[in-house]
C-alpha positions as CSV (number, residue, x, y, z in Angstrom):
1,X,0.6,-12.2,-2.9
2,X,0.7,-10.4,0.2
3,X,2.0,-13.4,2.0
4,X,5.1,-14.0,0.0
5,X,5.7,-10.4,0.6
6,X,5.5,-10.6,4.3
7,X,7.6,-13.7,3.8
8,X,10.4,-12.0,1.9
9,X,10.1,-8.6,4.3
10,X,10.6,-11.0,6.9
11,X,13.4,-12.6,6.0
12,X,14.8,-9.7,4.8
13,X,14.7,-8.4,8.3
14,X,15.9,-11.2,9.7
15,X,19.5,-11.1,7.5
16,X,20.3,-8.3,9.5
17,X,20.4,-10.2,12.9
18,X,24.0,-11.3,14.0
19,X,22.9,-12.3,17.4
20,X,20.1,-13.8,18.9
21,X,19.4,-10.7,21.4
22,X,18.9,-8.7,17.7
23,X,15.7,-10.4,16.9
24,X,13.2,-9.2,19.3
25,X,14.1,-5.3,17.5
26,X,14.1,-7.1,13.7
27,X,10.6,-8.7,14.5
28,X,9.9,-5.1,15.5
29,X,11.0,-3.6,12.7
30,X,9.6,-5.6,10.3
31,X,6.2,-4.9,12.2
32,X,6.4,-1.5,12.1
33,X,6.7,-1.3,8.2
34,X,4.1,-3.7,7.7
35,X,1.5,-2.4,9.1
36,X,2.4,1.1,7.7
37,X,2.4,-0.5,4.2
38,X,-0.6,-2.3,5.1
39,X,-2.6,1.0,6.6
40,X,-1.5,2.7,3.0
41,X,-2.9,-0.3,1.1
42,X,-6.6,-0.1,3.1
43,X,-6.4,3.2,2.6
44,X,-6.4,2.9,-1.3
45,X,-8.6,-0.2,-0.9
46,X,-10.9,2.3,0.9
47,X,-11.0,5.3,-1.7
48,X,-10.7,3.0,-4.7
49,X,-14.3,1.6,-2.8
50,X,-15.8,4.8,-2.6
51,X,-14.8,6.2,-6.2
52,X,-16.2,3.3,-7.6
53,X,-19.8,3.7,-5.6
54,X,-19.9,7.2,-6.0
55,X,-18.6,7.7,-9.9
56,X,-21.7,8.6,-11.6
57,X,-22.7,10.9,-9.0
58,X,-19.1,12.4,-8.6
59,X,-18.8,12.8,-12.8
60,X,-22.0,15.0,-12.7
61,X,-20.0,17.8,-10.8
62,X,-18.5,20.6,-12.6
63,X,-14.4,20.2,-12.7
64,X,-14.6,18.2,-9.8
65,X,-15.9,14.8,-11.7
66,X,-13.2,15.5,-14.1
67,X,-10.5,16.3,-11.8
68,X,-10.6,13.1,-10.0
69,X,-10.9,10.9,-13.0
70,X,-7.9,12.4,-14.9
71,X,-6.1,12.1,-11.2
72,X,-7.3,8.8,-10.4
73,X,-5.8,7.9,-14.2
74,X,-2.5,9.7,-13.3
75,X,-2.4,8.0,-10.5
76,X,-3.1,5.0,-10.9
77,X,0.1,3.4,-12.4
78,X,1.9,4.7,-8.7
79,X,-0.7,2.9,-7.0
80,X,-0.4,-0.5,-8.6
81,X,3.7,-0.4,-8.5
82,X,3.4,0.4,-4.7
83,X,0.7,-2.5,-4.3
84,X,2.6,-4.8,-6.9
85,X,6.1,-4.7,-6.2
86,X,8.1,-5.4,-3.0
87,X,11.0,-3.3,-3.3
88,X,8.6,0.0,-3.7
């Protein structure tokens, strides 16, 4: 999936370019948001990791087990648009 994004990101960048001296600054462009949308994804990759080891523990603590499940269900809808679609 994440290929035919970068695909589509790319040539989206690309479009832009009405001279050959423009593509060196749409290849860095389309870098730059990549790995910014990239770095958000690990990141969720990263916390959805940890909620998942550390939910029993995490639901024994007063308001705090709570609090993170009903966010994490709040949440999670956001999170799967961002991940899912490319226009996000």
């Amino acid at each position: 999936h994440m290929t035919t994004q970068d695909g589509y990101r790319l040539v989206e960048e690309l479009a832009t370019v009405t001279h050959t001296d423009k593509v060196a600054g749409a290849l860095g462009s389309y870098s730059r948001k990549r790995v910014l949308r990239t770095s958000i994804i690990q990141g969720f990759a990263q916390l959805g990791s940890d909620l998942l080891v550390d939910f029993d523990l995490m639901m024994t603590i007063p308001l705090l087990g709570p609090f993170f499940l009903t966010m994490t269900q709040l949440s999670m809808p956001w999170i799967l648009r961002y991940l899912y679609t490319p226009d996000f």
